[in-house]
Phi, psi and omega in degrees: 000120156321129194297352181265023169264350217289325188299351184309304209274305191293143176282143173312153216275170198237111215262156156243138189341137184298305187316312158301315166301341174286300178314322267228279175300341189268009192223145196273185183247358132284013161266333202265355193260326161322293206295336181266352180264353189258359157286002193239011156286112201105321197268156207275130184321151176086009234232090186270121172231096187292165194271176176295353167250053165288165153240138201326169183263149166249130179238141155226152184227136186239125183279061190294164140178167155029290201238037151180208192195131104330127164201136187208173176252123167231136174309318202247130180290324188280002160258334172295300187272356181278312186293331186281009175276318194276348166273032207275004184276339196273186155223158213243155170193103178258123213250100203255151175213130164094135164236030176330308208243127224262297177333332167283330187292323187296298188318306169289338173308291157332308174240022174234037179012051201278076165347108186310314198287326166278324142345299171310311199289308177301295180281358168294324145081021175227024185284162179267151143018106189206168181202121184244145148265167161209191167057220165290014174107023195268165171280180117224140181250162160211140168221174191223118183306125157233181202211124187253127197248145205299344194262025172036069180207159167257146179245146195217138189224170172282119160233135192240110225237156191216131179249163178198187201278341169243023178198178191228122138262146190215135183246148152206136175306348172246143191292309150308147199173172213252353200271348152001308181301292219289314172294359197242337165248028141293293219288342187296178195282303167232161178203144208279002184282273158347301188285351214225190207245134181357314192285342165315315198265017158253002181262339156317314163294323184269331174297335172299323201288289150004241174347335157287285162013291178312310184307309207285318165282009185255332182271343191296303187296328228233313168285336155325278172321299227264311183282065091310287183321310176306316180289327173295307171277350188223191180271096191298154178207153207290003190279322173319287186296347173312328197269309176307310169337303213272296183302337198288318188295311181286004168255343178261318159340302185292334187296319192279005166280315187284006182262308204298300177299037293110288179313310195297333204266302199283013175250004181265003196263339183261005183269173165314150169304316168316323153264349153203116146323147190286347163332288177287313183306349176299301187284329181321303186331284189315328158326293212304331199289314176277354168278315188302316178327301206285313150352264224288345166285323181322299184298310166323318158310294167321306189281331149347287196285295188303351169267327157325321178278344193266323184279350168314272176345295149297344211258313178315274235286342162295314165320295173285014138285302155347284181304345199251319171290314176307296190304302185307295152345311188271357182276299177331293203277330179271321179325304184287337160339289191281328159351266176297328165317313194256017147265000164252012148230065188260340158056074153258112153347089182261018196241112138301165192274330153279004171128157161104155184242144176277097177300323196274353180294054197074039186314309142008282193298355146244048158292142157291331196253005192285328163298316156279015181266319180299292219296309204281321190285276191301008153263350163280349176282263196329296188303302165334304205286335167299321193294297174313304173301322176285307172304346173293338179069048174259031191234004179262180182248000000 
């Protein structure tokens, strides 16, 4: 089928329960990345158990070659495997999305000859970036999709991709997902994915995952600037720093993404030719290029968010300077205050006890004019000492 007939051919997608979707959203993805690693304690290898928010699978396939393309969703895998059975002349990129349903998952397992232990690996949905051969010199890839999410945390999905000789399979846990491009340059009039040999469209897959990566350190970077400004322009507070904290955990997250994914590239870069042409191996290379890329922002970032915290830090500690300056000023100016109050309140006796006056005892307290002359000494004291401080310029900020 040509490609401008293929929307014709596809059936309405196959929705998943609002409940489920709900459920879905309600649980972060480290709980859901606990909960799936402590059901699988214990259990005997190979053992597929999806977690309790998978979601049903939706499978699509897109058929190609040279002078068109197919492409449909189908409800039922045994309509879904007849067709890619009756092409074998085509090449295929069959697109598993939702790991819901295990029996299928078992199905395809079976007749794509899929190894339970990678099976496993696909639905456990928490591997890191890897690369296996088995079989006839076929892959299996694991890469891992992120996201800088509206809740300013990175978000991270599975994409698990097994190559053969005329097709791609690909599993993920979510409907959505980054890989938009690559179909879309499936579906234009040419594209160097048509021309080239399956493992071409697994390596379009993993360089698509590579290229998000950048949008996701470009909001990293950007969310970055803005607690700078913040901290520069406002009042820093500990919810502030709660938030620097929180981005520092989500830049070392990616670091633990981008490395594995770096290993995984340079090591399919070291395999036989025979299992990946030297052809294909090229455009890996240019991969291998975007990993390192994504490293050195990752490091960059990382130091980034420790001068934040640092600028935090000075910005706190000015703040209690301040405050230390206001206090010390208001100490300054009341010592000598309290001074003279308590030295006119030693309530020394100026009448002796046997008669007769002590001239030296405070002659002052019966002055007339003597209370308001104290009061005129200490507001002339404060006032110098204001004066002194403002020229000193401890009233600036």
């Amino acid at each position: 089928m040509m490609a401008g007939a293929s929307a014709a051919t596809m059936p309405g997608p196959a929705t998943a329960p609002d409940d489920v979707a709900d459920a879905a959203a309600s649980v972060t993805d480290r709980d859901a990345t606990r909960q799936a690693r402590m059901q699988g304690v214990g259990a005997r290898p190979g053992t597929l158990r999806p977690s309790a928010n998978a979601l049903p699978p939706r499978l699509f396939l897109f058929s190609y070659d040279q002078t068109g393309y197919e492409e449909a969703e189908y409800r039922s895998y045994d309509e879904l495997l007849q067709r890619f059975r009756s092409q074998p002349e085509r090449r295929h990129w069959i697109d598993v999305r939702g790991y819901g349903d295990v029996a299928l998952m078992e199905r395809i397992m079976l007749d794509f000859e899929l190894h339970p232990l990678q099976m496993e690996d696909v639905i456990g949905d928490y591997q890191r970036a890897k690369v296996e051969v088995f079989g006839d010199n076929r892959l299996f890839l694991v890469s891992r999709m992120t996201e800088f999410t509206a809740r300013l945390e990175i978000d991270d999905d599975q994409l698990s991709i097994f190559t053969g000789p005329n097709y791609v399979l690909s599993f993920q846990d979510d409907y959505e997902d980054c890989l938009d491009s690559v179909r879309q340059r499936i579906r234009s009039g040419f594209s160097q994915i048509k021309q080239r040999p399956p493992l071409y469209l697994a390596y379009a897959l993993t360089d698509v995952v590579l290229d998000h990566y950048y949008p996701t350190m470009a909001a990293i970077g950007d969310y970055i600037e803005e607690l700078e400004n913040i901290i520069i322009r406002d009042r820093a507070s500990k919810r502030l720093l709660a938030r620097i904290l929180q981005i520092k955990k989500d830049i070392v997250r990616f670091r633990r993404l981008v490395y594995p994914e770096r290993d995984k590239i340079l090591e399919l870069l070291r395999l036989h030719d025979e299992v990946v042409p030297e052809e294909i191996k090229v455009f890996f290379r240019d991969c291998y290029d975007h990993a390192i890329q994504a490293m050195d922002l990752s490091e960059s970032y990382r130091e980034s968010v420790s001068s934040l915290i640092d600028l935090y830090m000075s910005d706190q500690s000015n703040r209690m300077n301040e405050v230390m300056k206001v206090l010390t000023m208001i100490s300054a100016i009341f010592i000598p205050l309290s001074f003279v109050a308590g030295l006119y309140g030693m309530n020394f006796a100026r009448e002796r006890p046997g008669g007769g006056i002590n001239h030296l005892n405070m002659p002052e307290l019966y002055n007339p004019w003597g209370y308001p002359t104290v009061l005129l000494i200490m507001a002339a004291i404060a006032g110098g000492m204001l004066i002194y401080f403002f020229r000193k310029g401890w009233f600036r900020n």
